[in-house]
Each structure stands twice: as C-alpha cells, then as structure tokens.
N, C-alpha and C positions, 0 to 999 in steps of 0.2 A: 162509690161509698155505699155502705151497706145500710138499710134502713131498717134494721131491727135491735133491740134490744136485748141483754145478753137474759141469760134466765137468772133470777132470784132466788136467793134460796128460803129452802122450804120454809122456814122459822116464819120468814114473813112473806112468801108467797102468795098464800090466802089473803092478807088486809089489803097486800096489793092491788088485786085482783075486786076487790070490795069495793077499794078508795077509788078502782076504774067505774067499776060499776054504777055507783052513788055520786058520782059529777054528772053536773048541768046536763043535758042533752044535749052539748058541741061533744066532740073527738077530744083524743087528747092528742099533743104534740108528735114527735119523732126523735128518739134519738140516734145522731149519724156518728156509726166508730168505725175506724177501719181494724179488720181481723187481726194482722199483722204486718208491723213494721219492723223494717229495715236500719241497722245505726251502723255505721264504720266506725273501728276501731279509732276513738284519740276525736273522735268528732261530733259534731251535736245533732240530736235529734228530735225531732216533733214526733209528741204523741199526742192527737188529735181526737178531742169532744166536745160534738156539737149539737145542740138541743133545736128541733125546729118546733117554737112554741105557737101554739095557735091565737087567736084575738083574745085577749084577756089574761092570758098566762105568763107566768114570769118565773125564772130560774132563781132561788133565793138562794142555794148552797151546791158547788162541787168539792168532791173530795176525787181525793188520787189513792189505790191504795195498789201495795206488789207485792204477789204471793209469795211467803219466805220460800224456804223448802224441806219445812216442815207441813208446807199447808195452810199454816196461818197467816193473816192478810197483814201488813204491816202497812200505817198511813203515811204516805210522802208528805201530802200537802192541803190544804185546806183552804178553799177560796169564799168566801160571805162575801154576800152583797152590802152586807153593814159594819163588818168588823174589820173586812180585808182580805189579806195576804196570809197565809201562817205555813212555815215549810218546817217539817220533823228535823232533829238535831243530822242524822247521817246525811241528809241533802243541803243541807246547809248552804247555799253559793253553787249548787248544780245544780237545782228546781227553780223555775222561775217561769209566772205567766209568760202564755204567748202576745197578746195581745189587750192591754187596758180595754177598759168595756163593759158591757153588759156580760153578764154570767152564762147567755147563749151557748158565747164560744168558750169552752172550759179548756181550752187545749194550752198543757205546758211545754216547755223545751228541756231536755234533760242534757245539760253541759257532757262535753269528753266522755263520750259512752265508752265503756269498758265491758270487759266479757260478764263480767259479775252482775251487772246490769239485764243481760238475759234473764229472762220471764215472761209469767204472765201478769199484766197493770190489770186495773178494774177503775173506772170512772162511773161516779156515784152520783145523782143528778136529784135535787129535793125542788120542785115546783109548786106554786101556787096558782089554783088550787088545784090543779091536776096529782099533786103526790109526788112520789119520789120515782126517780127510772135509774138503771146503771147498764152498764155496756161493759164487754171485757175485749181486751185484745194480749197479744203476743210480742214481744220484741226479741227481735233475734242482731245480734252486734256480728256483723262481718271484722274478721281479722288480714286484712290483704297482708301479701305475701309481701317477703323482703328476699325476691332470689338471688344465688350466689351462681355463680362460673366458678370453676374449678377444672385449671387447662390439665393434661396429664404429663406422664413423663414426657423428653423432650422426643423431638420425632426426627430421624434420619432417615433417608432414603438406603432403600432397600430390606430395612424392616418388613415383619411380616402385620399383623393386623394389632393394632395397637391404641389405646384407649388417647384422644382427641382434645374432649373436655366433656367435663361434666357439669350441670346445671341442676342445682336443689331449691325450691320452693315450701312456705311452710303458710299455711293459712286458715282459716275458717268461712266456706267450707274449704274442703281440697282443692289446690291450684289446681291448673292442666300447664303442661309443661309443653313445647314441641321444638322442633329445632326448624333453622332457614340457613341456604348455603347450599354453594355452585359443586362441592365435591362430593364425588360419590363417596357411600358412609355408611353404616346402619346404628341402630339407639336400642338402649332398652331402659326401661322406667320399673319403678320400684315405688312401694307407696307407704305409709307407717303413719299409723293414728296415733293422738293427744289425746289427753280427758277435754281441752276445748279445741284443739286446732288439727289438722293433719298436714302433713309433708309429701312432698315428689320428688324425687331425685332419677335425674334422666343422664344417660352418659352415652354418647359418641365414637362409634370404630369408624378407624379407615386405615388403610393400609398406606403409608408416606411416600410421595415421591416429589422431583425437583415442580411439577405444576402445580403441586398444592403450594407451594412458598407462597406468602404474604396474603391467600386465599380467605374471609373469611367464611365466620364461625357463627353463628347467632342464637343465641337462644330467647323463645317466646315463652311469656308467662301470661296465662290470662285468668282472670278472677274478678268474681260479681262485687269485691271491693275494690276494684279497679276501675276508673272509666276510660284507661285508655293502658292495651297490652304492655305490657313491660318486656323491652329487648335486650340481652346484654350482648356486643359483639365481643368475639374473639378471632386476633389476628394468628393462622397456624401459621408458624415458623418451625420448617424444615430444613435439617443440614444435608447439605449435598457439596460434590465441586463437582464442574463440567471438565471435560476435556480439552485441555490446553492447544494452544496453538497459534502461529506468528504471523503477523503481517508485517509488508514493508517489503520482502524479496519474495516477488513471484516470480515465475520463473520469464513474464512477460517486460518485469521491471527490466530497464539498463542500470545495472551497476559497473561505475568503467571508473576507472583511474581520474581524479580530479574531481567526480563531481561530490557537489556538495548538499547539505540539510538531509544525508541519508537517516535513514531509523529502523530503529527494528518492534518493534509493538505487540508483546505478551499478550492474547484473549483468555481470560477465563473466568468463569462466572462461578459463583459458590455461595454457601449461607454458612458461617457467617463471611464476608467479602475478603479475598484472600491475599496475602502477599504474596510478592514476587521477587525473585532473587535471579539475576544475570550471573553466568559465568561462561569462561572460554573454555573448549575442550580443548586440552593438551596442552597448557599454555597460559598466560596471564592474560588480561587483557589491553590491548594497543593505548599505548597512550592519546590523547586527545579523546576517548571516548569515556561518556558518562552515563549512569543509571539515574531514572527518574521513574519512579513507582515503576509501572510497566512499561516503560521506555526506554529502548537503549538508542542513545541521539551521538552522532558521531559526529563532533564539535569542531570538525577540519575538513578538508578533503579527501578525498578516498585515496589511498594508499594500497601498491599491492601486499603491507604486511597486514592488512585488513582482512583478506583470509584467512577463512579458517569456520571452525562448527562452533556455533553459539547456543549454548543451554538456559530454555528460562524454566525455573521448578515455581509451580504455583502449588500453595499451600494454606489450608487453614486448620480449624480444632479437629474437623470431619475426614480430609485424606491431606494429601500430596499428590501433587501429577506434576512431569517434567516434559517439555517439547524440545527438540533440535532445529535449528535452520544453520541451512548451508551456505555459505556466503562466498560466491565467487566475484572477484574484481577484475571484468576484463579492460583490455588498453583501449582506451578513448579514441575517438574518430579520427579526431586532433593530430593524435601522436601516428597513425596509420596515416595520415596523411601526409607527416613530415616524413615517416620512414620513403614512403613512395616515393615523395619531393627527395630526399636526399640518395634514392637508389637513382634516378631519373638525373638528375644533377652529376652523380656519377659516372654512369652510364655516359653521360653529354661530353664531360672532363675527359673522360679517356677517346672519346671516338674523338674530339677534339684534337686530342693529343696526337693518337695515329694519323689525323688528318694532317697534323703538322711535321710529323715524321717521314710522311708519306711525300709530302711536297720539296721537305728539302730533301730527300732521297732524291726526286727525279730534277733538280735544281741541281743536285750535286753531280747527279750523272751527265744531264746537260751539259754542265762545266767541263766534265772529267772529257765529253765528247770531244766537247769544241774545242779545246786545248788539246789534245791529242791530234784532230783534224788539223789546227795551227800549227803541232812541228811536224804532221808528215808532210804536211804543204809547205813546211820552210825549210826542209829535207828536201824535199822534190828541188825544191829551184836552187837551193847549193850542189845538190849534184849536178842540176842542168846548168850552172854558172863553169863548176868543173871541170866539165865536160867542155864548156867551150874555151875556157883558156888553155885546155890540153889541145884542143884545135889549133888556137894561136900559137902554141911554142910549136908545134909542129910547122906550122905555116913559114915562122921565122925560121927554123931549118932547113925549110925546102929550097931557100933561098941563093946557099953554095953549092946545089946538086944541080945536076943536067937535068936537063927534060925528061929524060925518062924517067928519071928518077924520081922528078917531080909528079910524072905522071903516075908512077909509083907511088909516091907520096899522096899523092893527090886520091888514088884509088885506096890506099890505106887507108889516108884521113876520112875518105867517103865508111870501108868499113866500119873506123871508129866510130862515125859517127853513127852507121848502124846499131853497131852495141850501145854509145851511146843512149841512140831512141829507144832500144831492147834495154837499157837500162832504166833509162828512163820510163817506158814501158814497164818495165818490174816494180817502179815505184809506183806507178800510176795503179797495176795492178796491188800493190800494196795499198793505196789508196781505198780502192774499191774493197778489197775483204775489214777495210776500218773504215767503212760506211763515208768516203771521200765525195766521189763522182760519178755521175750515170754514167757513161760514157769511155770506155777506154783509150785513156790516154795516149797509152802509147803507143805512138807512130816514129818512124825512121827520118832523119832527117838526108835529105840528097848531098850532094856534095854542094854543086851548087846554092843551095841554101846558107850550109853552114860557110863556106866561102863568101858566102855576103856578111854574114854576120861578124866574119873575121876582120874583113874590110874594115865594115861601118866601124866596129872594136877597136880596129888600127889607127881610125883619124881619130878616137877621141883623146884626150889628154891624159897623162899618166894619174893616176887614181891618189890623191895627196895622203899624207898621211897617217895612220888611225890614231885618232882619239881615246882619250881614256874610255868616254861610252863607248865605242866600238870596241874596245878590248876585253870592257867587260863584256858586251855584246858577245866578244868573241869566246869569250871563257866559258859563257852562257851554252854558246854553242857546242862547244867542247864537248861540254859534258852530257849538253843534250846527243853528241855524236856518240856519246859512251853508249849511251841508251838503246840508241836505234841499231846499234852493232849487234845488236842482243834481238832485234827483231831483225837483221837482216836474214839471219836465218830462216826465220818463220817464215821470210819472203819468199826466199830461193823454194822453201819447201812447196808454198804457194804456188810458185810459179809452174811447178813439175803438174799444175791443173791445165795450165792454158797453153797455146798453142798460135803463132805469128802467122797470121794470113795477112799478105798486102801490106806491114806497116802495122795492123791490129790485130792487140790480142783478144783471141777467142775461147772461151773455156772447154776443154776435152768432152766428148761427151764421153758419158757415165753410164753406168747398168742402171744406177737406181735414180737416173733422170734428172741431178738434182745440179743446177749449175749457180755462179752468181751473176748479176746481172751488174751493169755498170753503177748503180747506186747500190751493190756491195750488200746489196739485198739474198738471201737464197732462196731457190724457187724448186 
C-alpha cells in the first residue's frame, strides 16, 4: 500500500498546504490508495481508500470522482458521515460502499466492470480538523480471451505438409498462445490489434501419416485474466488403409478333408474402418460357406471342392487394397489310413487266395499221384495174376505129353515165366519212372516156384461166379486197361534204359551219368 497522497491541484494547493500548516502541533493522518487496479471483464471490483487518522481526527466526507476523456472529473459517488450514501445517475446499481462504518474506510465496489470502466478514479477525503486529502489511482479491466480451434483440411497420409489446426485468442492485454502434442509439427503465430483488445492466432503444420491417427492436438492460452491456462484439445484424424492380409491358412496349419470350424480372417486397419468383401477366384463360392464382416467361416466340413484362391478386397473413402490366400485341402490321416488298411487287406485276400490255390494244387496232385500209383499197382498184379493162370493152362496141358515133353513144357513154362518176371519186371520198372517203388521189382520167377503156385492154385475151388460189382469192377478195369495200353508204350520205350542182371533190373549207364533210382527218383 502506498502512503502518499496524490498531488492537488494548484487552484487549492496553497490553502492545503496552510490548513497543514495551521493545525495543532500533532501530524496529520495518511491516506492509503493503491496506484492501480486490476478488474476482469463481467466482474466486480474494489477500489480501495483509506484514511489513517491520527487521535482526534475524523473523516466527515468521501467523494469518488473518474476522469472523463475530456479531462473533466465526473462525480460517482458521495459518502457523508451525516447524510449518507449518494451514487450519480450512470452508476446507479453498480456503486456501492464497501463496507458500513466509519468514513476511514472510503473504498467502494464497482459492479461488472466493463472496458468503459478504464481510467483514472480520484478519492477525495475532507477531515476534521486536519482538512481535506485525495489520492488518485488507475483501473485497468482485463478482457480474457475466449479461444477458438479451428482443425484444417482433412489429413491423408502421404500428403506433403499441411495445415493441422489453428488456434485464435482475442484479449486485453494480448493472449500468448502455444501448442502441446506428441507429433512432430511446426506453428506460426500472427497478432492484430483492437482499439481495446488484441488477438493471436497460431496455426500448426505437420506432414500426415497412419502414427499421427487419433494423436492429440492441444492448444494453450494463457492470460493475466485467466487464473488458470485455457486448453483446447484436438483429436488429428488421418485417412490411411494398411496393407491387407489373411490369417487362418498358414502354411503350418492342417487343412485336410473333414475337418471342421475352418476360417479365413481379413486384417486391415484404415481410418475411416474399412469394409470387406470375400470372393472366389474363378468360381462362385462353395456352398456351406459364409461371410461375416472379415470372416469367411466354413459352416461344414472341409470338402476337396473347398479349393481354390480366395480374394478379400478391403476398402474405405481413402484406398482399396485386395489380398489372396491359397487354399489347399489335403486328405485326412483318417482316410490314409483306411487306404493303407484297405491296400493291406488286399494284399492279405490275394496272398490268401494263392495260398489256397496253391494247396489244392499240391492236394490235387497228391491225389492225381496216388491214384495213378493205385492202377499201375493194380495193373501190376493183373498182369502178374495173368501170368499165372497162363502157367495153369499150361500146366493142364502138360498133362497128355510125355515127359519130355513135359520137360519141355516145364522148361518153356520156366521160360514163360522168365518173361513173365521181365514183364513183370517192365511193369515194376514202369512203376519206378511214376514214382512206385525204391526197389526194383522185377525178378524171374524159377520154375519151381511158379510150379508151387500152380499147385497150391489147383487145390483151390473153382472161383464162383461174378457179381454185378465185379463186372462193373471189371468194366472199370477195362477201360482202365484202354489207358495203360497207351502207356505201355512209354514202357517198352523205358525199358530200352535198363538192363537184367540176375533177375534185376539195372538202369544202362549213360554219358551224362544221369540214372533212376528204384523210388523213380532221377539222379
């Protein structure tokens, strides 16, 4: 607070200065004004005077008065210790003591200061009996700012440098404008004066790209009619799209025949958020399958008409971009497994089947053996039966001859019986080249011999006789004799190998060593 008083003017300067002079020999009081005050625009303000009177003194009258701007003082208000209150018609309802009281404190409140309101007050102060004092002071009304954002054209990436936003402030005095914000940028500020206020308007480059989306923007206003900075944000909104592309078939995924909850799944990011559009290349698309924004969800099992190239085109106001995915359906493990199982199964069925071809093959040979072994062996003993009742008719013959005759006969029938055995021999060797007998059979029978056998033949009873079976037997035989007629050849031709030592036959030897052995084996 200042403790001086402002200067008087000259008119009454001197009585002043007298009416000091000519009091008591105490001091006189102080009056306390402050130089200049402060008012915000639209708000109230104290203008402050205050008398410090000394023991005996009393403040009987303040007046308020405000230089026009011609110069001349024009009175607001008038305060008496005895009469009152009194406020001039233009303050009428916006002057008003500060504080009931003694006359001390002369300070009033000036309602909703306005710029008009600027000047300079003067405070007028009549004491008893010290005289009169006055004090001048200054009001200055602050106008704070009302700033504006003002975004610029809109911003796509790959633009070159391009205005952001701009922010204008307008005030008393001049705002300060600055900006706050993560993106690299640069501002330029511009300023323009009022007859009461001035303005700033500050504006923002940056060059656009997809990092600055949704970034912001801020602008700071700051002003000594402010008690606290003024921010406006702005959200920059950038048009860009990214680069498309698909998930769901990596090349790591199995996609196979059967399975199911396959997908295929569109990425792309863009400002503003983009659509998506599925289609088939070459082709419609597979029934059971459905679009769902960037989804393509295949509503069944996988199928191999499921291949094929899948196109998603993402798009918004800013570009279009389109990706492919390849989609291969290999066959299921499942199904590799049933193939194997049903080559394997196959495979089994046929060696199977050989196996069983293969068995009655040697089943049927066996048979063909043994049955073949069974008529040369019942060939053998009809010729050796033959043989001996051709003995007997002989025998009965010999019976009306002389002895020498007999003995003739006798030495014949011995012959015969040689051939015979050499026949029987031939069969025996017949035997042996169709796998018969180790052994060769045939031997000679003596005379002696077959002359017993003739005997013992001659006591038995006459043979009764044949039966139906026996005649088919015999029919049987017949025809089996047709057969062997047809091999007897083969025998004889046989026989031109072997050779009668003692009774048995012995096979010729050969150049190339190779003989058969009596189980009709060749060696």
């Amino acid at each position: 607070m200042s403790r001086s008083c402002a200067p008087a003017p000259a008119a009454w300067k001197a009585p002043l200065l007298l009416l000091l002079l000519a009091a008591s020999g105490s001091l006189a009081g102080v009056l306390e004004m402050e130089p200049s005050v402060t008012a915000v625009l639209g708000k109230d303000v104290v203008l402050p005077c205050r008398y410090r009177a000394q023991e005996g003194e009393q403040v009987v009258q303040v007046t308020w008065l405000k230089q026009g701007a011609d110069g001349q003082n024009l009175e607001m208000v008038v305060l008496n210790s005895e009469y009152g209150e009194h406020v001039q018609a233009p303050y009428v309802g916006r002057v008003r003591r500060r504080a009931p009281g003694a006359l001390e404190d002369g300070a009033i409140v000036l309602k909703n200061a306005v710029q008009a309101d600027e000047g300079a007050y003067e405070c007028r102060l009549i004491t008893f009996p010290s005289g009169n004092f006055q004090g001048g002071m200054t009001l200055s009304v602050l106008v704070p700012p009302l700033p504006t954002l003002n975004p610029g054209p809109p911003l796509e990436e790959g633009q070159g440098r391009t205005l952001a936003a701009s922010c204008t402030a307008e005030g008393n005095p001049m705002p300060t404008v600055t900006w706050e914000t993560q993106v690299q940028g640069t501002n330029s500020t511009r300023h323009s004066s009022h007859p009461r206020s001035a303005s700033v308007t500050s504006e923002f480059f940056l060059v656009p790209g997809r990092s600055m989306n949704g970034k912001s923007l801020t602008c700071v206003v700051s002003h000594p009619g402010l008690q606290h900075e003024k921010r406006i944000t702005h959200v920059l909104s950038v048009a860009y799209l990214s680069d498309a592309s698909v998930r769901g078939h990596e090349e790591e995924e199995d996609w196979h025949v059967g399975k199911e909850g396959a997908s295929l799944k569109c990425l792309g990011e863009g400002n503003p958020p983009p659509t998506y559009n599925w289609t088939r290349l070459n082709g419609p698309m597979p029934e059971g399958v459905k679009v769902k924004g960037a989804t393509l969800l295949f509503q069944r099992p996988l199928t191999p008409d499921d291949t094929g190239v899948y196109v998603c085109q993402v798009a918004n106001r800013f570009a279009a971009k389109e990706v492919r995915a390849s989609v291969s359906i290999k066959e299921s493990e499942l199904q590799k497994v049933h193939v194997v199982s049903a080559s394997v199964v196959a495979v089994g069925v046929i060696a199977a089947l050989l196996l069983c071809l293969l068995v009655l093959v040697v089943v049927f040979m066996t048979l063909y053996h043994r049955r073949k072994t069974r008529r040369i062996s019942k060939k053998y003993e009809e010729e050796l039966t033959l043989t001996r009742e051709n003995s007997i008719r002989r025998l009965y013959s010999s019976h009306s001859s002389n002895t020498r005759n007999q003995t003739e006969e006798t030495l014949h029938l011995r012959g015969d019986s040689q051939q015979g055995s050499l026949r029987g021999d031939s069969l025996r060797g017949t035997s042996i080249c169709s796998v018969m007998s180790e052994e060769a059979e045939g031997r000679s029978y003596s005379t002696l011999s077959t002359v017993r056998e003739i005997e013992t033949q001659t006591e038995q009873p006459p043979a009764p006789a044949p039966t139906v079976e026996e005649k088919e037997e015999k029919e049987e035989e017949e025809e089996e004799e047709e057969e062997e007629r047809n091999d007897e050849n083969t025998i004889k031709a046989a026989m031109t190998h072997f050779v009668q030592e003692n009774g048995t036959l012995r096979a010729k030897p050969t150049t190339n060593g190779i003989y058969i052995n009596g189980r009709g084996h060749l060696v």
